[in-house]
Backbone bond lengths (Angstrom), bond angles and torsions (degrees), N, CA, C in turn:
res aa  C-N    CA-C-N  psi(-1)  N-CA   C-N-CA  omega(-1)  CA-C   N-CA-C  phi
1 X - - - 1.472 - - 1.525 110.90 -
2 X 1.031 114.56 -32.14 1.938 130.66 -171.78 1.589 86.52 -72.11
3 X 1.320 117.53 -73.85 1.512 128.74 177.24 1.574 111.62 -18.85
4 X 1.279 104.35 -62.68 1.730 126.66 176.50 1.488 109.97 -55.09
5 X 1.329 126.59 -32.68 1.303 119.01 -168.02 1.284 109.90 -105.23
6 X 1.558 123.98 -6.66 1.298 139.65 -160.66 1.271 98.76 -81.91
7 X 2.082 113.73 -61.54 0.865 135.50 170.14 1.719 124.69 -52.73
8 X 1.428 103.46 -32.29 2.003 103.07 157.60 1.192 111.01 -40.10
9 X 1.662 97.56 -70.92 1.515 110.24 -163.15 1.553 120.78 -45.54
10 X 1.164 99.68 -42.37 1.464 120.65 174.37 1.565 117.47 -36.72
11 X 1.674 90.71 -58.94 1.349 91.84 -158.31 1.343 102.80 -90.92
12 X 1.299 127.53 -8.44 1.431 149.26 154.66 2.046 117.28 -33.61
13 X 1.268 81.72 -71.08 1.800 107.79 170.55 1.918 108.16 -57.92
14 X 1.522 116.97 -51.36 1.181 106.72 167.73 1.533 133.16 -68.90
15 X 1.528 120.08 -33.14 1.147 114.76 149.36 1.809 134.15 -60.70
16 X 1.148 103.58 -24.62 1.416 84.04 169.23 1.633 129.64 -102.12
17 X 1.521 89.82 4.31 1.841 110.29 171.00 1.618 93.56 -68.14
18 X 1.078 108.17 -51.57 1.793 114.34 -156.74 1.727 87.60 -72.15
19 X 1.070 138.16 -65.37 1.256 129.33 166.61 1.504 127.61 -22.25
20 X 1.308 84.28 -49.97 2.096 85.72 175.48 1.141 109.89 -75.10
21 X 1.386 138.26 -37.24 1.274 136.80 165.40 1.238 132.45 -61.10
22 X 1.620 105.16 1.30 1.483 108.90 -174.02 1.407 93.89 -110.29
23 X 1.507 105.32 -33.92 1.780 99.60 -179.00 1.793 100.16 -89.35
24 X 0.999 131.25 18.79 1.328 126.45 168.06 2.085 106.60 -107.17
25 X 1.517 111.22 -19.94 0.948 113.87 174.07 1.744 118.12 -89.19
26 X 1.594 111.88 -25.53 1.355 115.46 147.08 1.572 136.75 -39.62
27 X 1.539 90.27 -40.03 1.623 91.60 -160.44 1.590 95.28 -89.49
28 X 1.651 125.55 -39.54 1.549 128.55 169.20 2.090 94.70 -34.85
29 X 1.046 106.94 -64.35 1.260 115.44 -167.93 1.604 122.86 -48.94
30 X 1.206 97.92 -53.10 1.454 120.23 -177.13 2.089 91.99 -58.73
31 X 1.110 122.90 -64.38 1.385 145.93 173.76 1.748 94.23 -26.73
32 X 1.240 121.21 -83.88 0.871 133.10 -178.37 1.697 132.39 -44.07
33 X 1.045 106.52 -35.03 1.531 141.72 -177.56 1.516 95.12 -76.45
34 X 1.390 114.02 -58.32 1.533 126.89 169.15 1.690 118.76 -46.68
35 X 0.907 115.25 -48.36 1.507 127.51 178.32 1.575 102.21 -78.60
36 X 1.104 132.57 -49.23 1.476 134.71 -177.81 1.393 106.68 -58.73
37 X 1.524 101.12 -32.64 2.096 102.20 -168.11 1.706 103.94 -64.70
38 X 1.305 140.36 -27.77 1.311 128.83 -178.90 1.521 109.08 104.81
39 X 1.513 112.80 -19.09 1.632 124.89 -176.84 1.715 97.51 -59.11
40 X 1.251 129.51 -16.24 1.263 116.35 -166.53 1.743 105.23 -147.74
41 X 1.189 96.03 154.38 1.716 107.83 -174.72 1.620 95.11 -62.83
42 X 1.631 130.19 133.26 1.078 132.52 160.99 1.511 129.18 -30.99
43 X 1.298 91.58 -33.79 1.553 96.51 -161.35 1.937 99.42 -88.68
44 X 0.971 129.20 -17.67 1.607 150.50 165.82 1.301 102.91 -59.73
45 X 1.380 141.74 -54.60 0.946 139.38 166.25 1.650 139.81 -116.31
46 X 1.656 111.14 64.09 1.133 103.68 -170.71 1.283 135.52 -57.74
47 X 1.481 116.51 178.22 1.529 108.50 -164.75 1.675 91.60 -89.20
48 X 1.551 108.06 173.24 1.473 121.21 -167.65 1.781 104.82 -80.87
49 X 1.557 117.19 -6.79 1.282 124.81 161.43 1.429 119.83 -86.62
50 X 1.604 129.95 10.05 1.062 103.86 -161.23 2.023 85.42 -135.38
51 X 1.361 114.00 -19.25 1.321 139.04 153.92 1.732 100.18 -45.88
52 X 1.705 113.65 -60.98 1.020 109.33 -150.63 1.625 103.80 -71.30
53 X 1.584 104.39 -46.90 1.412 114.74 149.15 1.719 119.05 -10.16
54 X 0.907 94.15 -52.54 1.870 92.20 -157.69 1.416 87.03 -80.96
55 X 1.429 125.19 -44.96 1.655 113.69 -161.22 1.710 97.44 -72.63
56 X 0.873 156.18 -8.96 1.281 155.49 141.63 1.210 117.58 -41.93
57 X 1.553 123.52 -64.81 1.181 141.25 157.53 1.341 134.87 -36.41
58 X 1.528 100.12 -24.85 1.741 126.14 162.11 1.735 114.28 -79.61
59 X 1.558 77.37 -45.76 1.957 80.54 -166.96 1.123 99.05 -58.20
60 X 1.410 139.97 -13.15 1.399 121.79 -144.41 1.649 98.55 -122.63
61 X 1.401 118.47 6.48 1.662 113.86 -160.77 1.528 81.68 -119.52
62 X 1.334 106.22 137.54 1.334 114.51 -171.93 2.028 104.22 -76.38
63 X 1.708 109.79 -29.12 1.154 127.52 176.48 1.947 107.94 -30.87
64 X 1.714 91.41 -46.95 1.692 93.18 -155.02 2.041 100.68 -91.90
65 X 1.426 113.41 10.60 1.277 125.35 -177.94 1.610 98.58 -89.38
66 X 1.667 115.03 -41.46 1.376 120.53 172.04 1.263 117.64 -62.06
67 X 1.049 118.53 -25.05 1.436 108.89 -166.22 1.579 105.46 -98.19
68 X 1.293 107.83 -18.30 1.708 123.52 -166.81 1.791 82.87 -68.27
69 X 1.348 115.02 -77.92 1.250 130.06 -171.81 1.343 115.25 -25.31
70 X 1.588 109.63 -43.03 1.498 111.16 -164.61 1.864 88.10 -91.31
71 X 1.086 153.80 -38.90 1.366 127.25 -168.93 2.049 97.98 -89.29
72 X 1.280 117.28 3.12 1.354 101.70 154.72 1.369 120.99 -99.16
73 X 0.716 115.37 -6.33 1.667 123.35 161.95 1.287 117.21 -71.03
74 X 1.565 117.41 -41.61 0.796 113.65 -174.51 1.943 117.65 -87.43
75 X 1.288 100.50 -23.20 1.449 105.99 170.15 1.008 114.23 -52.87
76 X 1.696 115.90 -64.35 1.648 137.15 176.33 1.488 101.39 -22.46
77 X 1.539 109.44 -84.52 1.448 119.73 -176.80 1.832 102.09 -30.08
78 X 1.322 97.40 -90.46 1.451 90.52 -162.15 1.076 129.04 -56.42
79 X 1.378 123.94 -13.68 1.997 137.30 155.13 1.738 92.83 -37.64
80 X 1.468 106.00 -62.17 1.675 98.08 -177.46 1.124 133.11 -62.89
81 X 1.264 101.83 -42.53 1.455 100.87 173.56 1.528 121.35 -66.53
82 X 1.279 123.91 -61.68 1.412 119.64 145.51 1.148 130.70 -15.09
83 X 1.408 131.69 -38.79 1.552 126.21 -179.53 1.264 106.38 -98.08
84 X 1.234 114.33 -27.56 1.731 107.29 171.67 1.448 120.92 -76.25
85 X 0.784 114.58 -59.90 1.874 117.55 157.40 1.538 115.43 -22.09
86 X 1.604 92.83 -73.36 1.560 94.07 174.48 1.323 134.01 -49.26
87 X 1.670 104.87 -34.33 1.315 110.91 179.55 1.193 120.53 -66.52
88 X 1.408 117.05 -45.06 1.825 131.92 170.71 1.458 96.40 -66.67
89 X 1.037 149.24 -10.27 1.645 118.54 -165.93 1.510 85.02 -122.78
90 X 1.160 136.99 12.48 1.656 138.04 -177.67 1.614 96.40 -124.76
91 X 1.326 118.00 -16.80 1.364 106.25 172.74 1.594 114.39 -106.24
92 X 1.465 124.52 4.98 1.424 142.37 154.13 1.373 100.31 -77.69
93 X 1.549 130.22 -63.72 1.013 126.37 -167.69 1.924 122.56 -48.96
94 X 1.433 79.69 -34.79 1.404 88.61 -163.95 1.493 110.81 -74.54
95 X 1.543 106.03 -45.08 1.592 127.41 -169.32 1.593 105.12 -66.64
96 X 1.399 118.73 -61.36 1.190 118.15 155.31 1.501 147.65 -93.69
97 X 1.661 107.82 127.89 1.541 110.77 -159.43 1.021 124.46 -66.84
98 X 1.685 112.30 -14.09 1.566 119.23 -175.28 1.632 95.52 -85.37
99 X 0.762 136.37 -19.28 1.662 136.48 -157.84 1.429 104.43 -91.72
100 X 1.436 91.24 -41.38 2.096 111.27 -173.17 1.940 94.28 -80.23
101 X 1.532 117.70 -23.28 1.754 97.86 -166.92 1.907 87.77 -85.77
102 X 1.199 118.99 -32.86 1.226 134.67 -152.93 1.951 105.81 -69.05
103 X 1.480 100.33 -58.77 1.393 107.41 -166.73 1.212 127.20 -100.84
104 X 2.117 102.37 -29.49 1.162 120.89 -179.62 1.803 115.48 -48.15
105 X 0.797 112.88 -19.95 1.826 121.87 -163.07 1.530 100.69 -66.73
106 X 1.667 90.35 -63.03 1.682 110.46 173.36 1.655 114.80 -37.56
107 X 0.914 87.44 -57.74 1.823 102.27 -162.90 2.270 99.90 -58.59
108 X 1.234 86.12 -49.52 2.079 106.18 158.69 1.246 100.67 -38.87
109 X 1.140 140.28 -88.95 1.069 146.67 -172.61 1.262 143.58 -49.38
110 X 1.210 118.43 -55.71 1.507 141.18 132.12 1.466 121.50 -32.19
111 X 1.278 114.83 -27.75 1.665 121.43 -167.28 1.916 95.06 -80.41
112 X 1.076 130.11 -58.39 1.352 133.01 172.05 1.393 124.58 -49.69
113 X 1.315 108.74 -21.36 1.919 114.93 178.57 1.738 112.90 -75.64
114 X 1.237 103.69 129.33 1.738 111.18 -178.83 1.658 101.33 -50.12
115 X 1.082 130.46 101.35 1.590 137.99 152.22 1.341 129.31 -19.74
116 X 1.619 98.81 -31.81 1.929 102.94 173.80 1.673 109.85 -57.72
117 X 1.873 98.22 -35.30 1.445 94.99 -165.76 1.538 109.32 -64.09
118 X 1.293 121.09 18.41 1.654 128.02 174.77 1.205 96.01 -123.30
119 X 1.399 142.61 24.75 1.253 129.80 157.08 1.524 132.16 -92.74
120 X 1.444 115.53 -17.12 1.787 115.31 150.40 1.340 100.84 -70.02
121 X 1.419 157.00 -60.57 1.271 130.16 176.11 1.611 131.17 -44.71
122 X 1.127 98.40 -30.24 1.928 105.60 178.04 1.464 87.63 -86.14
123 X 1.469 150.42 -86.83 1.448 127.67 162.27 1.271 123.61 45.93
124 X 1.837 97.19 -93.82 1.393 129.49 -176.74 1.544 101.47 -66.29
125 X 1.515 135.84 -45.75 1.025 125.53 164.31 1.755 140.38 -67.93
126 X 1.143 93.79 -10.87 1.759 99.42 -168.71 1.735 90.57 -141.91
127 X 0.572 144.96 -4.29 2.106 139.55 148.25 2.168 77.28 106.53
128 X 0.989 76.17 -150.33 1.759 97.42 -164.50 1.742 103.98 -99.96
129 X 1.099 121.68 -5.34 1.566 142.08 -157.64 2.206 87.12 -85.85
130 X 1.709 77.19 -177.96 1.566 91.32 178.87 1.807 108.18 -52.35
131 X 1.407 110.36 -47.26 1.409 104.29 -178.08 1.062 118.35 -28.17
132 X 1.579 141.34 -75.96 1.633 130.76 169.54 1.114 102.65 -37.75
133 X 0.498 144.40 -55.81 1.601 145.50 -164.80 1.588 122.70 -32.26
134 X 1.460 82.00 -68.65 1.723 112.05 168.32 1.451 115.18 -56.65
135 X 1.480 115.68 -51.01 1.371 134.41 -173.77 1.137 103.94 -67.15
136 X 1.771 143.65 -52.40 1.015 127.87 -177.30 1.808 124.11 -94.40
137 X 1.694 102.35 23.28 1.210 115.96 165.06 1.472 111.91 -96.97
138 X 1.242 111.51 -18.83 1.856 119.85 -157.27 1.688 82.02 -99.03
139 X 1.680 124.38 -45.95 1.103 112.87 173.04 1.625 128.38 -22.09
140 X 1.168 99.13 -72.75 1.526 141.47 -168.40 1.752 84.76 -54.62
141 X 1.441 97.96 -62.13 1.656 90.82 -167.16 1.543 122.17 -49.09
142 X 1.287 99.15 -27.82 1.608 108.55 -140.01 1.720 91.88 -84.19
143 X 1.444 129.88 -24.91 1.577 126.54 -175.22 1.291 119.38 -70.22
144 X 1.711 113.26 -40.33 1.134 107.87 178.06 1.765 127.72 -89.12
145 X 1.530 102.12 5.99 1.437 115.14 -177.41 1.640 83.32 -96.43
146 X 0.836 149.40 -36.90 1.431 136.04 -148.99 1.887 115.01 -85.15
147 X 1.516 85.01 -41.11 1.500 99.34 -178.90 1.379 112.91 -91.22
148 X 1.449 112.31 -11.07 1.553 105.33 161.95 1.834 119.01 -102.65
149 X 1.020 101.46 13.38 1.403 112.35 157.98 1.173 124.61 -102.36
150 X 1.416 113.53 -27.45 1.425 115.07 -177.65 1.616 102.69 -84.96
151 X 1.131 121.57 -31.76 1.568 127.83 -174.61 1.820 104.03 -73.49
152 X 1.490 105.46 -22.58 1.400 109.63 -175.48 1.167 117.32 -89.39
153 X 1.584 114.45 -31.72 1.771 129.31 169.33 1.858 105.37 -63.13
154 X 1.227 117.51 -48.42 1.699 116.94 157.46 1.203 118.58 -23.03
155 X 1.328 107.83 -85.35 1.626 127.63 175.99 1.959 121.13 -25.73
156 X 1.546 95.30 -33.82 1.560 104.35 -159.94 1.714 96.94 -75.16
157 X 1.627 102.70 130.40 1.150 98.15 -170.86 1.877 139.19 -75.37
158 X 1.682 99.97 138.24 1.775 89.04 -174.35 1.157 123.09 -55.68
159 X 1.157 124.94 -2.36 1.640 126.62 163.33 1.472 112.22 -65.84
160 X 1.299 123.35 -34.04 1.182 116.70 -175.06 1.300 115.31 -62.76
161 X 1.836 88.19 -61.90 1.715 94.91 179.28 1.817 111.74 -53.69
162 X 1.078 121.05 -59.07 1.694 100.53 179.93 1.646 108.92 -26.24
163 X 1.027 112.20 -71.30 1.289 133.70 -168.14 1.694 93.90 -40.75
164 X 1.420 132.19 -50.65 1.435 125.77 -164.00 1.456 100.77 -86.76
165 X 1.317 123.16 -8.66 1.600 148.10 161.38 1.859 110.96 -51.32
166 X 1.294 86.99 -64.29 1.813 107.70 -169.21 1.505 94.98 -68.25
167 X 1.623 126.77 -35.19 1.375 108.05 -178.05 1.843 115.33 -107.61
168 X 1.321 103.34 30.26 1.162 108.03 156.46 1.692 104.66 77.88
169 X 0.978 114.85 4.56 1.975 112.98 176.43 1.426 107.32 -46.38
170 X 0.934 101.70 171.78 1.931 125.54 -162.40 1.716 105.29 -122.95
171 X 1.171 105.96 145.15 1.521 91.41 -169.16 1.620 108.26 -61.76
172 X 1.203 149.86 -12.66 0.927 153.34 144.41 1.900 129.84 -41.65
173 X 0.842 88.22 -46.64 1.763 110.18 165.43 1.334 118.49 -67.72
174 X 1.467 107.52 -45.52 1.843 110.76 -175.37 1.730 83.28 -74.62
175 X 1.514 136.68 -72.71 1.284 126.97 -155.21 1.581 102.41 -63.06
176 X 1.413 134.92 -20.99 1.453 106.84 154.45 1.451 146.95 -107.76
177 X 1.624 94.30 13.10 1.390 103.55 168.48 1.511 109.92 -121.68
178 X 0.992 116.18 5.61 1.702 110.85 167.02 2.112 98.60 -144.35
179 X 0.633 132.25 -63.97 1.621 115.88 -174.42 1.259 122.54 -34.00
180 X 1.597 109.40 -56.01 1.571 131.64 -169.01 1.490 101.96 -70.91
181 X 1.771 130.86 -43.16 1.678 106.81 -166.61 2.165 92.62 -98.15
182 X 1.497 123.98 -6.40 1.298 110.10 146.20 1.779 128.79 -69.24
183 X 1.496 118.19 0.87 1.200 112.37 174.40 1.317 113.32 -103.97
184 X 1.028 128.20 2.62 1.242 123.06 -171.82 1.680 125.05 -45.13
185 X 1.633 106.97 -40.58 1.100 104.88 171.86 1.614 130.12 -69.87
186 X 1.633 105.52 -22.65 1.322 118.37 -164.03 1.435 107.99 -93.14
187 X 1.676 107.61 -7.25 1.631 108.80 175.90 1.455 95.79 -98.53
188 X 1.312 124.58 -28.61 1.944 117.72 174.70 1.338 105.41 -60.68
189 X 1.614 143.47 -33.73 0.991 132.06 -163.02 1.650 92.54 -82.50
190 X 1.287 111.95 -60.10 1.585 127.66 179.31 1.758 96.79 -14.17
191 X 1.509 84.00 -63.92 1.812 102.04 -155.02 2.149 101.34 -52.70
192 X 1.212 104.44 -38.56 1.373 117.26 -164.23 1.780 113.63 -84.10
193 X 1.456 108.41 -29.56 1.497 107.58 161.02 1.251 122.14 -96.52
194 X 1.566 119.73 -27.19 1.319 110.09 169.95 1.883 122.70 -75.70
195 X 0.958 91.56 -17.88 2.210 101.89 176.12 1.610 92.27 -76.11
196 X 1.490 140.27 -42.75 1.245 132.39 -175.55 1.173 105.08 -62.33
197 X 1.898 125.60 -65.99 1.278 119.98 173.20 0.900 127.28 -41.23
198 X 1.881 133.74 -56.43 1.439 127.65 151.12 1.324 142.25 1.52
199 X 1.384 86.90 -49.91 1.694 106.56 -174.06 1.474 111.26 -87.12
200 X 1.978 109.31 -40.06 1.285 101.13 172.79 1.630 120.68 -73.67
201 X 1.176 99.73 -33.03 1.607 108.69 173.15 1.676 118.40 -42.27
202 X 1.034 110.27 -50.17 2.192 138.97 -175.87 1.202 92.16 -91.69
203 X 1.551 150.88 5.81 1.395 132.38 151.26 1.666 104.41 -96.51
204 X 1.064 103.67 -75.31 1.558 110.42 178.87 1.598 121.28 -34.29
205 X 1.784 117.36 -38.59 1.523 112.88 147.36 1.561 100.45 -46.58
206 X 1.242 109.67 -90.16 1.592 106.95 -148.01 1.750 109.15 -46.57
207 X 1.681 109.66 -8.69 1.863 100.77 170.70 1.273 100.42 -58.04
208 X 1.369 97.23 -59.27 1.740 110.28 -150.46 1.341 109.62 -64.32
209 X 1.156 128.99 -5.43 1.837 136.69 -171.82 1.097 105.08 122.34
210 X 1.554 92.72 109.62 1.507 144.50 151.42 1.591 128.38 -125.40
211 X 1.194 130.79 -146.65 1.362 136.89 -177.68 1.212 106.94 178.61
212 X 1.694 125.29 22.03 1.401 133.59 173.58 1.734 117.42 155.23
213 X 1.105 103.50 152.19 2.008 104.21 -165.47 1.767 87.79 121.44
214 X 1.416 92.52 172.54 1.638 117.60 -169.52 1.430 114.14 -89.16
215 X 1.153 123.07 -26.20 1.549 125.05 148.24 1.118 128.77 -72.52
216 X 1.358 124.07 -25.16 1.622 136.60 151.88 2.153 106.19 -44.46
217 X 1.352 101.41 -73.29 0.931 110.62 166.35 1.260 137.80 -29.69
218 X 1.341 125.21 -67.15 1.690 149.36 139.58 1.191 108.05 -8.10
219 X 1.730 124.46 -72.54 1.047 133.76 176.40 1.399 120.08 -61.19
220 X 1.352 121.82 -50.38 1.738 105.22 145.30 1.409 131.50 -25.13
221 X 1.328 117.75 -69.74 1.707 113.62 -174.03 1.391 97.34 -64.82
222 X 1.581 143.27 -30.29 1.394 136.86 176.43 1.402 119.51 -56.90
223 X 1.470 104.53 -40.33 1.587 107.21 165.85 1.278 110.72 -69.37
224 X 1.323 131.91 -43.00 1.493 112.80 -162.32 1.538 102.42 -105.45
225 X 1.300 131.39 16.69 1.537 130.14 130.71 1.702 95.20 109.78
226 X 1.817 109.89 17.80 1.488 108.03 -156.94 1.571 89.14 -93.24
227 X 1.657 115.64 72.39 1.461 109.95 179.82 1.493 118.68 -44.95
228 X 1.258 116.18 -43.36 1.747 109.52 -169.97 1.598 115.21 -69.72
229 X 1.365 106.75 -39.56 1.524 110.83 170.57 1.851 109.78 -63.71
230 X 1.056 114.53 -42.34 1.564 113.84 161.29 1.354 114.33 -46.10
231 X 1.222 123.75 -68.14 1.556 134.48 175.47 1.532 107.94 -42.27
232 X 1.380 117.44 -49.80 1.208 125.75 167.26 1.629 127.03 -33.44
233 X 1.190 81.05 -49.63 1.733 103.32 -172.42 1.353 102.84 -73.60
234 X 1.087 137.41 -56.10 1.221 151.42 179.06 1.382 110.30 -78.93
235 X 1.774 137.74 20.15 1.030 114.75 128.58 1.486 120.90 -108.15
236 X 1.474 114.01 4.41 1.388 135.16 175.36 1.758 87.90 -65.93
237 X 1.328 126.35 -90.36 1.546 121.08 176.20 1.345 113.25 -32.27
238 X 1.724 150.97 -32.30 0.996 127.09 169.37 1.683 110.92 -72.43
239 X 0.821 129.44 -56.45 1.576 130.78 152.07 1.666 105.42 -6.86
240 X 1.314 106.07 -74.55 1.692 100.01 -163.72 1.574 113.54 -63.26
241 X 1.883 108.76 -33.55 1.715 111.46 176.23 1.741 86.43 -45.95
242 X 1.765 117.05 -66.85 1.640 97.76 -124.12 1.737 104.19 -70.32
243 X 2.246 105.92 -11.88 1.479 88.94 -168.13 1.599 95.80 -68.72
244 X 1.175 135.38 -42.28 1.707 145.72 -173.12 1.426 89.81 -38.86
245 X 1.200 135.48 -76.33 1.834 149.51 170.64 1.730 95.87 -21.12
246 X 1.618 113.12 -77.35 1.530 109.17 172.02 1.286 128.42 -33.53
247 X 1.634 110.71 -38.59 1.808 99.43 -164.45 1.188 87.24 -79.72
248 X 1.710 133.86 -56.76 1.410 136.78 169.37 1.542 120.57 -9.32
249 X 1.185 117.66 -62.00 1.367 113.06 154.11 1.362 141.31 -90.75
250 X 1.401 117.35 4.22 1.848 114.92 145.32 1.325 106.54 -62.86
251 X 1.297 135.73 -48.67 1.201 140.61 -165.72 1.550 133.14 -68.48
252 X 1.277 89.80 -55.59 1.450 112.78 173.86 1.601 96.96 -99.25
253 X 0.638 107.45 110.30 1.964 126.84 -177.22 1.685 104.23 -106.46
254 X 1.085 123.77 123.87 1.160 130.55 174.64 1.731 105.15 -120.21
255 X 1.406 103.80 130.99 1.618 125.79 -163.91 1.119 114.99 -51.48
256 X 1.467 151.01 126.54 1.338 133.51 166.74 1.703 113.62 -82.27
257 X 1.248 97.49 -171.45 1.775 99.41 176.51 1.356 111.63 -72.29
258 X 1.462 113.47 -14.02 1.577 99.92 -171.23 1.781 102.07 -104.97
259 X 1.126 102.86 14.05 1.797 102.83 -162.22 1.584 120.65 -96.65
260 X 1.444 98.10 79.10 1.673 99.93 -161.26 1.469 115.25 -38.03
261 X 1.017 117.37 10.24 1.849 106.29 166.86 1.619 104.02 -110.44
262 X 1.589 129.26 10.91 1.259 106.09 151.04 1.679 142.52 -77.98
263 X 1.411 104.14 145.04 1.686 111.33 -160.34 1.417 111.47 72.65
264 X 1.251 127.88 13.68 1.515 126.40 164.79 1.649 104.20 -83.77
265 X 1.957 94.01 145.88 1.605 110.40 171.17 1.395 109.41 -121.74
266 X 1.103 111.22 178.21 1.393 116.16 -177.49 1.220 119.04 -72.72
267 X 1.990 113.56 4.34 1.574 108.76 168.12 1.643 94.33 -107.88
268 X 1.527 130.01 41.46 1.426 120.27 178.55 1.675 90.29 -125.72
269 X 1.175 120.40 13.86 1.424 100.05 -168.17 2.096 93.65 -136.05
């Protein structure tokens, strides 16, 4: 039966590899076809050789290694800061009801507003340097970690807590032996929208004024009309979201149906 399901999976994973490669060989195509039709200025849509060109041309200038460094630094930082914040102020929110009727609204509300529009205040607070930078990445981070922790601390069931009740736990004990291995899912989502915002948050600073980072950059080749090196750049940043997305899920592992440690707590083991 293991044999049988091994071999699903298998052939599962190869069909939809060959699929992605067929719709990834569409869209090269479609791209190309587009630029050849005359509907658009050449230089608007370069060909997928002249893109590839430039990312070569990147890899190799030590210039575009500086700038890589400084908007991963700066992601890193505010990924942390953002998820830690969020995590503590989503696990207050959640645990306590006066905190969640009181603040939760705010955090609702605020969570949907574009974040740049807090970037002349971080500005004035943190100079023009990485500080904004950081600050309006941790921003960004910090809404959607909060409200999916607090919505996830809800969820965790009142059976448990009685149960961490009857054996006398400490509020410390219930949030790490029953909150923390029931959140697991609600900190993977956390982890996976707030690292995207992060990233958009710490590009769009460094568009709007910077002096280095990959949106700094971007916006260079946009001014001087060097579309493919732009394009370039901007598939170098999709690259870095999805490996950040990858470690996110080696790490944070969320249970399948067959994975005898799903819905287990630290009184099942």
């Amino acid at each position: 039966m293991a044999a049988v399901e091994y071999i699903g999976r298998k052939a599962t994973f190869w069909t939809v590899g060959r699929l992605r490669l067929a719709g990834l060989v569409a869209v090269l195509g479609a791209w190309e076809l587009a630029g050849l039709s005359g509907l658009f200025f050449s230089d608007v849509l370069p060909s997928a050789f002249r893109i590839v060109r430039a990312m070569g041309q990147l890899l190799i200038s030590r210039e575009f290694y500086n700038h890589l460094w400084v908007t991963v630094f700066e992601v890193l930082v505010s990924f942390v800061l953002g998820a830690v914040t969020g995590t503590l102020a989503g696990l207050a929110l959640g645990i306590s009801r006066r905190a969640g009727d009181i603040f939760e609204p705010f955090i609702h509300y605020l969570a949907p507003t574009p974040k740049i529009v807090f970037l002349p205040i971080l500005l004035v607070l943190f100079g023009v340097g990485m500080g904004s930078k950081i600050a309006l990445g941790a921003i960004s981070c910090f809404f959607p970690m909060a409200l999916n922790i607090a919505a996830g601390v809800r969820e965790v069931s009142p059976t448990l807590l009685r149960v961490g009740r009857t054996f006398n736990l400490t509020r410390s004990q219930t949030i790490r032996m029953i909150y923390l291995p029931a959140l697991i899912p609600a900190v993977a989502t956390g982890f996976r929208i707030g690292l995207a915002v992060s990233i958009v948050g710490c590009l769009l600073s460094e568009y709007k004024l910077a002096r280095a980072g990959m949106g700094f950059l971007a916006g260079q080749y946009g001014d001087k009309f060097a579309i493919a090196h732009m394009l370039a750049v901007l598939i170098f940043i999709f690259v870095l979201a999805s490996l950040g997305n990858a470690v996110i899920a080696r790490f944070v592992r969320l249970p399948g149906p067959g994975d005898p440690s799903r819905g287990k707590t630290a009184f099942d083991k």
